[in-house]
DRENKEVEX-14283 format. One line per 10 residues: number of its first residue (from 1); their letters; for each residue x negated, y negated, z of C-alpha. Coordinates in Angstrom, 1 decimal. Layout:
N
NUM> a> X:Y:Z  ...
This chain:
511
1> xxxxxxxxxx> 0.0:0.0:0.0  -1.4:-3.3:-0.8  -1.6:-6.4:1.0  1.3:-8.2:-0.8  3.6:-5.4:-0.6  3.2:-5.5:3.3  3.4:-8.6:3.1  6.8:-9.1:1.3  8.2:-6.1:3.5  8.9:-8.4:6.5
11> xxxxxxxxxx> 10.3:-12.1:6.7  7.3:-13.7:6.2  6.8:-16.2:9.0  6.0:-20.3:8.2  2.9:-21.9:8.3  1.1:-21.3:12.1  0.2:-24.5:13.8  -3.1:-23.5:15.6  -1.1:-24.9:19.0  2.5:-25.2:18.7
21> xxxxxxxxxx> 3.7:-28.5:19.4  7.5:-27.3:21.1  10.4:-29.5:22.6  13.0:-28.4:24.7  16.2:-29.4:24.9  17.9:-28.3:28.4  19.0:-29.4:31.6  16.4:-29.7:34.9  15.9:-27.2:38.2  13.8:-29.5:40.7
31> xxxxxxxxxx> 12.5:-25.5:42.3  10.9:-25.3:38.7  12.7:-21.8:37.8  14.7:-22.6:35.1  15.8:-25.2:32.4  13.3:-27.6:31.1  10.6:-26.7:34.0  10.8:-23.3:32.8  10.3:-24.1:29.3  7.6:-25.8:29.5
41> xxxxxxxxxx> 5.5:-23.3:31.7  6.4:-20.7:29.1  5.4:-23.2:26.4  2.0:-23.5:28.1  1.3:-20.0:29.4  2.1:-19.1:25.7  -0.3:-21.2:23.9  2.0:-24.2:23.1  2.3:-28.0:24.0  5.6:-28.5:25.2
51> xxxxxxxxxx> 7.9:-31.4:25.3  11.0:-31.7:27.0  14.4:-34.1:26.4  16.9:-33.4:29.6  20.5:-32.8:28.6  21.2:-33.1:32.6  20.1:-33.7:35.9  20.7:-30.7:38.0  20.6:-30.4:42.0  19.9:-27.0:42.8
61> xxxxxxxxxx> 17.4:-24.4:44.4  17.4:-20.3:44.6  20.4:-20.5:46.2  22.5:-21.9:43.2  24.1:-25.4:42.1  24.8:-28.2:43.7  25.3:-31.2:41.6  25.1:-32.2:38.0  25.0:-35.6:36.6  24.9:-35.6:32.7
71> xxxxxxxxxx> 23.4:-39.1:30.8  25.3:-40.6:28.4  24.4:-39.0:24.8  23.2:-42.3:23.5  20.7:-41.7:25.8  20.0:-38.1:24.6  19.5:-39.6:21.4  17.5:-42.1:22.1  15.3:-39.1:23.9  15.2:-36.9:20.8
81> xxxxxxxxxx> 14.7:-40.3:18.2  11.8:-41.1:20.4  10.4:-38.0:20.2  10.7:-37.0:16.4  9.9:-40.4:15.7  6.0:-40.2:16.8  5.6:-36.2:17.4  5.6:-33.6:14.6  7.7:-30.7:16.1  6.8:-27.5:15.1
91> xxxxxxxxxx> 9.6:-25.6:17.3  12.9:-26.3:19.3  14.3:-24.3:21.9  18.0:-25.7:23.1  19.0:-24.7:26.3  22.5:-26.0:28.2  24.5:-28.6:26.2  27.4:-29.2:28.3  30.5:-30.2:26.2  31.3:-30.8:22.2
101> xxxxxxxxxx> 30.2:-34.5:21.8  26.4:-33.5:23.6  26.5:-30.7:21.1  27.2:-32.6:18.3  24.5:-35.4:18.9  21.8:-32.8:19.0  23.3:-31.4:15.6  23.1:-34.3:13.9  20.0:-34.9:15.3  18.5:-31.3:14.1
111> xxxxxxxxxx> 20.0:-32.5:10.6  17.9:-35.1:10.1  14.7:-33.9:11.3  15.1:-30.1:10.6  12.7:-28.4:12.2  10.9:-25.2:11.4  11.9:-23.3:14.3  15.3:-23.7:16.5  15.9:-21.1:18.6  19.4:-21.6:20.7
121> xxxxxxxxxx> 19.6:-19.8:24.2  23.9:-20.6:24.7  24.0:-21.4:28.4  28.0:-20.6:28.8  28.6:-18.4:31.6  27.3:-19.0:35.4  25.7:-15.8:36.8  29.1:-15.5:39.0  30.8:-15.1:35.5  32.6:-18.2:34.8
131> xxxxxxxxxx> 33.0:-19.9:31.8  30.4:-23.5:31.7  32.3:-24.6:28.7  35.7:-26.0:28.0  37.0:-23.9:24.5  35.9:-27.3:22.1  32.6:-26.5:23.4  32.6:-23.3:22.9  33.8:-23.4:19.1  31.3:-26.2:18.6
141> xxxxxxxxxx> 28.0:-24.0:19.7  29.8:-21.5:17.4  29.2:-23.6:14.7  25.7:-24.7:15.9  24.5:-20.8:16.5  24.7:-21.3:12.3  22.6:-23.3:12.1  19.3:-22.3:14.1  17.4:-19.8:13.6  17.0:-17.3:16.6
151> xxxxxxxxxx> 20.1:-17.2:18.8  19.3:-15.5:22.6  22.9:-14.9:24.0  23.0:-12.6:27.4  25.7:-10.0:27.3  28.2:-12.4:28.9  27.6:-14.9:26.4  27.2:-12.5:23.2  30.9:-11.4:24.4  32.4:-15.1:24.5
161> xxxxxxxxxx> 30.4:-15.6:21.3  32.2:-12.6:19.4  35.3:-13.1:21.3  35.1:-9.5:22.3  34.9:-7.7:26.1  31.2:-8.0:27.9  29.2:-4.6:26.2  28.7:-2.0:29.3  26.2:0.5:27.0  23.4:-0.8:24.6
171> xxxxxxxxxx> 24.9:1.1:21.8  28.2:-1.7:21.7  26.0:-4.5:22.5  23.9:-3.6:19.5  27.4:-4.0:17.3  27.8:-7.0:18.7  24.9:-8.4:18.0  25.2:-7.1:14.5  28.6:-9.0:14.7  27.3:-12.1:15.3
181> xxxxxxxxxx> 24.2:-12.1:13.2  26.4:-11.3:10.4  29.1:-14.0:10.9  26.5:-16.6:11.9  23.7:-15.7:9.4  21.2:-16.2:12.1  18.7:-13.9:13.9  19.8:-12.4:17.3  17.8:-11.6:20.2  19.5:-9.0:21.8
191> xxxxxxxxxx> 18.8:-8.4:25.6  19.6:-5.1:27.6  18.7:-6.7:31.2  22.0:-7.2:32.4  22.6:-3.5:31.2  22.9:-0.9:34.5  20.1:1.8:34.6  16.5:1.9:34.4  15.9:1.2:31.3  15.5:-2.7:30.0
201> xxxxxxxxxx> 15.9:-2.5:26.2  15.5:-5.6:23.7  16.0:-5.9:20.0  15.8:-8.4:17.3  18.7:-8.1:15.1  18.6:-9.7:11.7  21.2:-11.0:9.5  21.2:-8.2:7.2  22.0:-5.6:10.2  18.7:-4.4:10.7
211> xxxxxxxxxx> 17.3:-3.8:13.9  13.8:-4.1:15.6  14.2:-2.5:19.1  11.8:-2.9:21.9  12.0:-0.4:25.0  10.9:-1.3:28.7  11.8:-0.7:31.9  13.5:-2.7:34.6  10.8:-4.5:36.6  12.1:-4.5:40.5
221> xxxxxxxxxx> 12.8:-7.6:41.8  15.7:-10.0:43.1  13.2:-12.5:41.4  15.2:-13.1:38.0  15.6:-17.1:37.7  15.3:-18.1:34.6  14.6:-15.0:32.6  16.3:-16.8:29.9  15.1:-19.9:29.6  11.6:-18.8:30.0
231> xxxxxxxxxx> 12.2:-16.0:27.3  13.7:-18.0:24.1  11.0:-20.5:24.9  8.1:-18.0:24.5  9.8:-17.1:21.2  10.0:-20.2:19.6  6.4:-21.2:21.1  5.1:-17.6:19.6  6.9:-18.2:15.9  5.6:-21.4:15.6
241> xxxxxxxxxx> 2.4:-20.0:15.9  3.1:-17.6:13.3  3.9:-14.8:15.0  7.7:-12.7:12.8  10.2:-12.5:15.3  10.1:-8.6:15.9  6.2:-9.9:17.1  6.9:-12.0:19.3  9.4:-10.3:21.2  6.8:-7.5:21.7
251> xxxxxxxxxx> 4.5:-10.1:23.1  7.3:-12.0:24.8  8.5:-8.7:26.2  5.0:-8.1:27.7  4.4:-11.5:29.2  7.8:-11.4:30.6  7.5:-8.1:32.1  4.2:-9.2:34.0  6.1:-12.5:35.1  8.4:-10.2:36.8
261> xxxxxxxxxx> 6.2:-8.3:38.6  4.3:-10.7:39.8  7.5:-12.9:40.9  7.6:-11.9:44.7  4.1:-12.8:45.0  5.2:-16.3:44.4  7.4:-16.7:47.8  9.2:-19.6:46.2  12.9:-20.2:48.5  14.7:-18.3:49.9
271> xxxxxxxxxx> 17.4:-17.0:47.0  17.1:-15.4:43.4  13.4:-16.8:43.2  11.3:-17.7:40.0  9.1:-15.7:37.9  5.5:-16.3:37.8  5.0:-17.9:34.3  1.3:-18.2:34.9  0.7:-14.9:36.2  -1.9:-13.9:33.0
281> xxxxxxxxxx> -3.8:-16.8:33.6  -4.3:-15.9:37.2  -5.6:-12.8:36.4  -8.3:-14.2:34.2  -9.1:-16.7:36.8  -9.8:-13.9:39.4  -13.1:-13.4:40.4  -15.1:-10.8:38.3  -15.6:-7.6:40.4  -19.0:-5.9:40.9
291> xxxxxxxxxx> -20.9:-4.4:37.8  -20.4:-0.9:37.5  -24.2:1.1:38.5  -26.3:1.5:36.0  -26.1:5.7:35.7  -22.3:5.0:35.4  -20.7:7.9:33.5  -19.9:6.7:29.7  -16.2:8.4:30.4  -14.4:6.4:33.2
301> xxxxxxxxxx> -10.8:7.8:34.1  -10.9:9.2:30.4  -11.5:6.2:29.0  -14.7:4.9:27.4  -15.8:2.8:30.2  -19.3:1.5:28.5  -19.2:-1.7:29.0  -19.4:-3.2:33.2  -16.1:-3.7:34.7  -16.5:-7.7:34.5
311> xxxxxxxxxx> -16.6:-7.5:30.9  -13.8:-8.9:28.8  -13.3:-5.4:27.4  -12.8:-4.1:30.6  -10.5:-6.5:31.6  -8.3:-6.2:29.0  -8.7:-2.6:29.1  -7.3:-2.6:32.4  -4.5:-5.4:31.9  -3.5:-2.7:29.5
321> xxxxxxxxxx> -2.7:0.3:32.5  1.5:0.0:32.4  1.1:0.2:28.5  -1.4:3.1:28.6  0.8:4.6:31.2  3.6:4.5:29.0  2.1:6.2:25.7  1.1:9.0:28.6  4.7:9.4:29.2  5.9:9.8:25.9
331> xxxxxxxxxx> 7.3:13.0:24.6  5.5:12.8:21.6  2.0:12.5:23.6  3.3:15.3:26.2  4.2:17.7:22.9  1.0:17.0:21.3  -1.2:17.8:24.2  0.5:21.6:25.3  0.8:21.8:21.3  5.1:21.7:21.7
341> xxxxxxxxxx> 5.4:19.3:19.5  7.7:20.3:16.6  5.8:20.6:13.5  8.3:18.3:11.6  7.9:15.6:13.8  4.2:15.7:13.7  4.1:15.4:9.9  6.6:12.3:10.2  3.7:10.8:12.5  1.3:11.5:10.0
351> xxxxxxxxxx> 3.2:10.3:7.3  3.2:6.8:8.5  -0.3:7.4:10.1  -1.6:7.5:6.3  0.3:4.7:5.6  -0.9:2.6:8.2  -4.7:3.9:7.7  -4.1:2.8:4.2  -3.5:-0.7:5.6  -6.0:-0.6:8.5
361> xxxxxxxxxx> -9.3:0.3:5.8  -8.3:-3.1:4.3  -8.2:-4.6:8.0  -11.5:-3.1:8.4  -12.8:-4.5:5.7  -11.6:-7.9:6.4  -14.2:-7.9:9.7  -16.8:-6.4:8.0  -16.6:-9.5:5.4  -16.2:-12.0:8.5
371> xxxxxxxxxx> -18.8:-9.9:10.7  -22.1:-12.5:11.8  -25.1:-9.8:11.3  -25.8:-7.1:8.9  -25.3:-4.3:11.8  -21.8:-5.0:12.5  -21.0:-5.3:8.8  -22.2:-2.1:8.0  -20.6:-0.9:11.0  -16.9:-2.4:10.1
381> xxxxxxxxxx> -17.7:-1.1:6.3  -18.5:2.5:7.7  -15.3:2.9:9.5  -13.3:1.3:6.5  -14.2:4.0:4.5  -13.9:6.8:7.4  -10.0:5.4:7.3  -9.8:5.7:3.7  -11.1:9.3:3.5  -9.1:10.1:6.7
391> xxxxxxxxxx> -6.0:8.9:5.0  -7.1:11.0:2.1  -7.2:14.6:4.0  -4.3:13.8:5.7  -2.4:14.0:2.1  -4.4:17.0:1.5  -4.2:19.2:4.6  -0.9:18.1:6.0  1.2:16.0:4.0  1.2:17.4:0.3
401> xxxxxxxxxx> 3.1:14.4:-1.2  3.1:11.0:-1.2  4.5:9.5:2.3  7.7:7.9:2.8  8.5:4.2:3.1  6.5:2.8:6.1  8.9:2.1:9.5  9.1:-1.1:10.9  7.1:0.0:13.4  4.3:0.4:11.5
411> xxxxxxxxxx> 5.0:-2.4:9.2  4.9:-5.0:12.1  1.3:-2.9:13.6  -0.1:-3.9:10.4  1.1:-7.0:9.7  0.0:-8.0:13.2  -3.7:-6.8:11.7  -3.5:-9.3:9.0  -2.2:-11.7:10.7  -5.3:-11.8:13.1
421> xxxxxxxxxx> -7.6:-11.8:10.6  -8.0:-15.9:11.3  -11.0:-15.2:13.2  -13.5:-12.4:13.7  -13.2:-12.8:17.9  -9.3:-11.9:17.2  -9.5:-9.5:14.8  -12.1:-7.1:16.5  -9.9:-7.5:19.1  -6.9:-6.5:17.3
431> xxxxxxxxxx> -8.7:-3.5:16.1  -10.4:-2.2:19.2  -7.2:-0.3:20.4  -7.0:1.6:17.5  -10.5:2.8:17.9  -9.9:3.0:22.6  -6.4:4.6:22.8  -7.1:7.3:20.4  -10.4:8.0:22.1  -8.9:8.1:26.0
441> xxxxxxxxxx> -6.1:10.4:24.5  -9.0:12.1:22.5  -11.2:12.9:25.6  -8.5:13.8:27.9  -6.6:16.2:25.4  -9.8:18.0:24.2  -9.3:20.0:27.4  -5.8:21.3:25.9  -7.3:22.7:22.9  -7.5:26.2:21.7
451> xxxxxxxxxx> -8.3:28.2:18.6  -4.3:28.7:18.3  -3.0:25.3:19.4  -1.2:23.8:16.5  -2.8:20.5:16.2  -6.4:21.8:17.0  -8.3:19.9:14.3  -6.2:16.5:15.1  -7.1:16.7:19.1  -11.2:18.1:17.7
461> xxxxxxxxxx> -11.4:14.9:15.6  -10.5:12.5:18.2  -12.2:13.9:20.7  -15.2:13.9:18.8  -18.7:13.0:20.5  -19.4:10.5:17.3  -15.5:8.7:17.6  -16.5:7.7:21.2  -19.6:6.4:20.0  -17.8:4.2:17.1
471> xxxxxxxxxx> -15.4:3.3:20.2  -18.3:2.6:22.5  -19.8:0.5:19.8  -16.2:-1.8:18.9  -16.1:-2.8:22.7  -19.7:-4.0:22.4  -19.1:-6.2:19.6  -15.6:-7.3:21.0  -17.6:-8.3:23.9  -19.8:-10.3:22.0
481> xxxxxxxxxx> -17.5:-12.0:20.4  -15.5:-13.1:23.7  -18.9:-14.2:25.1  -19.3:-16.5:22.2  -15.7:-17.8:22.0  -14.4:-20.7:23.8  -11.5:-20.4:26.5  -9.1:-20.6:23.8  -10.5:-18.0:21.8  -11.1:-15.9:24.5
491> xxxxxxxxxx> -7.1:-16.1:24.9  -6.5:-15.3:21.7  -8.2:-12.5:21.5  -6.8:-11.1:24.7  -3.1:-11.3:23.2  -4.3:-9.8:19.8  -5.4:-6.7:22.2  -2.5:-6.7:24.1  0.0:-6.8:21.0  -2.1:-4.1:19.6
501> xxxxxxxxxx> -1.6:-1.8:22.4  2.5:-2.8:22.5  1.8:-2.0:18.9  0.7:1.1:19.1  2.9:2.5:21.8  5.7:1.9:19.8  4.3:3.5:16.7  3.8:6.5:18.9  7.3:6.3:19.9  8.8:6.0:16.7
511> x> 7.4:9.4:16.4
């Protein structure tokens, strides 16, 4: 497959700006949880500069509301003209607009500017259930959820949306969200967290029906406040940066997660409490830990630990655990190692693996064209070609015919390659998973094997002395590059690693 025809697979996404310049459009929370202080943390702990225009003032804390006063609209337009009149705006997020005429002055005002991102987050019904919005309201966010182009309803709000009863099982609030996409022609982002059970599901549902579903599971915590707001502000930060909207929600969906878990740490009030939208950044701030000893096995844990536990490899290696944890879990993974794996669903596996080694070669070949010294060119080149002629005897062996269409799942893996091909920090970065994950599973699954085991050769070539070498050797030269980089870089890179391991737990999955 080439380039383009990836390429053209997927809604291509606009032109990145290097640091999204995003404004949001919401009401205030003086604790900081939610609204426009929310936004803008997410703005920032995403990459973005954010900008803010209040809608209202809003007395409250953890414990709920107390008062709102809401400006006179002349007023919030004479926010937004102030704004778009000095400030190119790469993305808008639109949070609570509380009646028709407020609605209608930011329509107007998205008319004339049009930006290239507005993503709508409908704030209609309170978290005891009642409605925010009188029924002109209502009909008029209808007509504005046309006219942006991510909407981010909660179930209680997808229901008033479609005019149907609140979804109880992901299966009907997937038809909704079809329902609305269609009737709207806009992008929905479809959230399970208000679903009961352990499982926390998301999906991005396009126009055209199709469906981009992201699993996870329910992080937990009475800390929730402002789950939404901070969530359809990290996607329009993220597609402004260039990221296609099944992307970002992988990345969102990560970040978010964290924010979660680190929310009780946080001990803000004494209600429904904040997430930490700054928890990644408090990680990297953390003191390094002490180096590893010298005679340090090259196998840590069953991962390649060659590089000294304060190394940015390391670190990121580590951030990685609930992911890694995760692709352990699978059924897929489990069926592989004690070789229970249905044959059928192994060649599926490896008919998108070919396709997506196809892709990856040219990936490859992308760093070694971008690498700084002679070594690490001939060392990207080398493994190109290893992809190609991997690709190659899977046809042979396994496969016999041409593979089928690539999944989205592998589509967006590889897209997400090329897309992080702006620098040579990112793009090792980006590629370093591929080489890590299949070497832990490699090393560890090795001990499963046996002359009758079904997928012998597959767990043999993995777990192959010279693959850990090639692995040990991309962690050096991701290293390298993060020593080089600036902060911002550096930060870069770490989310190109992190996507690539969201991204390749859910190609396993598909399997």
């Amino acid at each position: 497959m080439s380039d383009v025809s990836v390429a053209q697979t997927v809604t291509a996404p606009h032109r990145p700006q290097a640091i999204p310049r995003v404004l949001s459009i919401a009401g205030t929370d003086p604790t900081g949880g939610a609204g426009i202080q929310a936004d803008l943390k997410s703005i920032g702990a995403l990459g973005g500069y954010g900008m803010a225009v209040v809608t209202a003032l809003v007395a409250q804390n953890t414990h709920g509301v107390r008062e709102v006063h809401v400006p006179p609209t002349a007023f919030l337009a004479a926010q937004l003209d102030a704004v778009s009149d000095d400030v190119q705006i790469d993305a808008v997020k639109i949070g609570m607009l509380q009646s028709a005429e407020i609605i209608e002055t930011v329509r107007e005002w998205l008319a004339r500017v049009r930006p290239p991102v507005v993503v709508l987050d409908p704030v209609m019904v309170a978290t005891s259930g009642d409605r925010l919005l009188d029924p002109a309201a209502e009909d008029a966010l209808r007509t504005l959820a046309t006219e942006v182009d991510l909407i981010t309803p909660n179930l209680a709000e997808l229901a008033v949306l479609v005019r149907r009863p609140r979804a109880t099982a992901w299966e009907q609030a997937l038809a909704d969200a079809r329902a609305l996409a269609t009737a709207t022609g806009t992008t929905v982002l479809l959230k399970g967290g208000h679903l009961d059970g352990a499982d926390c599901p998301d999906a991005v549902v396009a126009a055209d029906g199709a469906v981009h579903e992201v699993g996870g599971t329910r992080v937990a915590t009475r800390n929730t406040h402002g789950t939404g707001c901070s969530l359809s502000s990290a996607m329009a930060t993220l597609r402004a940066g260039g990221a296609a909207w099944p992307d970002a929600l992988v990345r969102a969906k990560t970040w978010l997660t964290g924010a979660l878990a680190h929310a009780d740490a946080l001990g803000v009030g004494g209600g429904n409490g904040p997430i930490d939208h700054f928890h990644e950044q408090r990680v990297a701030a953390e003191p390094t830990r002490p180096e590893a000893p010298r005679d340090a096995p090259a196998v840590r844990g069953g991962a390649v630990g060659s590089a000294p536990a304060a190394s940015w490899a390391a670190q990121v290696w580590d951030a990685a655990a609930a992911v890694r944890a995760d692709v352990d879990a699978l059924a897929f993974v489990r069926g592989l190692a004690d070789g229970s794996l249905p044959r059928a669903t192994f060649l599926r596996y490896l008919a998108q693996d070919a396709l997506y080694l196809g892709e990856y070669s040219r990936v490859l070949a992308k760093a070694s064209a971008l690498a700084p010294t002679a070594e690490e060119q001939v060392f990207w080149a080398r493994a190109a070609e290893s992809s190609i002629v991997e690709e190659r005897r899977l046809h042979e062996s396994y496969l016999g015919s041409p593979p089928d269409a690539p999944a989205p799942q592998t589509l967006a893996y590889t897209n997400h390659l090329h897309a992080a091909a702006r620098s040579y920090g990112e793009l090792v970065a980006a590629l370093l998973p591929c080489f890590w994950l299949y070497t832990d599973l490699g090393v560890r699954l090795a001990a499963r094997r046996h002359d009758a085991h079904p997928y012998d050769d597959w767990l043999a070539m993995y777990g192959d002395p010279g693959f850990t070498a090639a692995t040990a050797r991309a962690a050096e030269i991701a290293d390298a590059a993060a020593r080089e980089a600036g902060p911002y870089e550096r930060a870069r890179m770490s989310d190109a690693f992190a996507r690539s391991m969201e991204h390749e737990r859910e190609f396993f999955a598909r399997a």
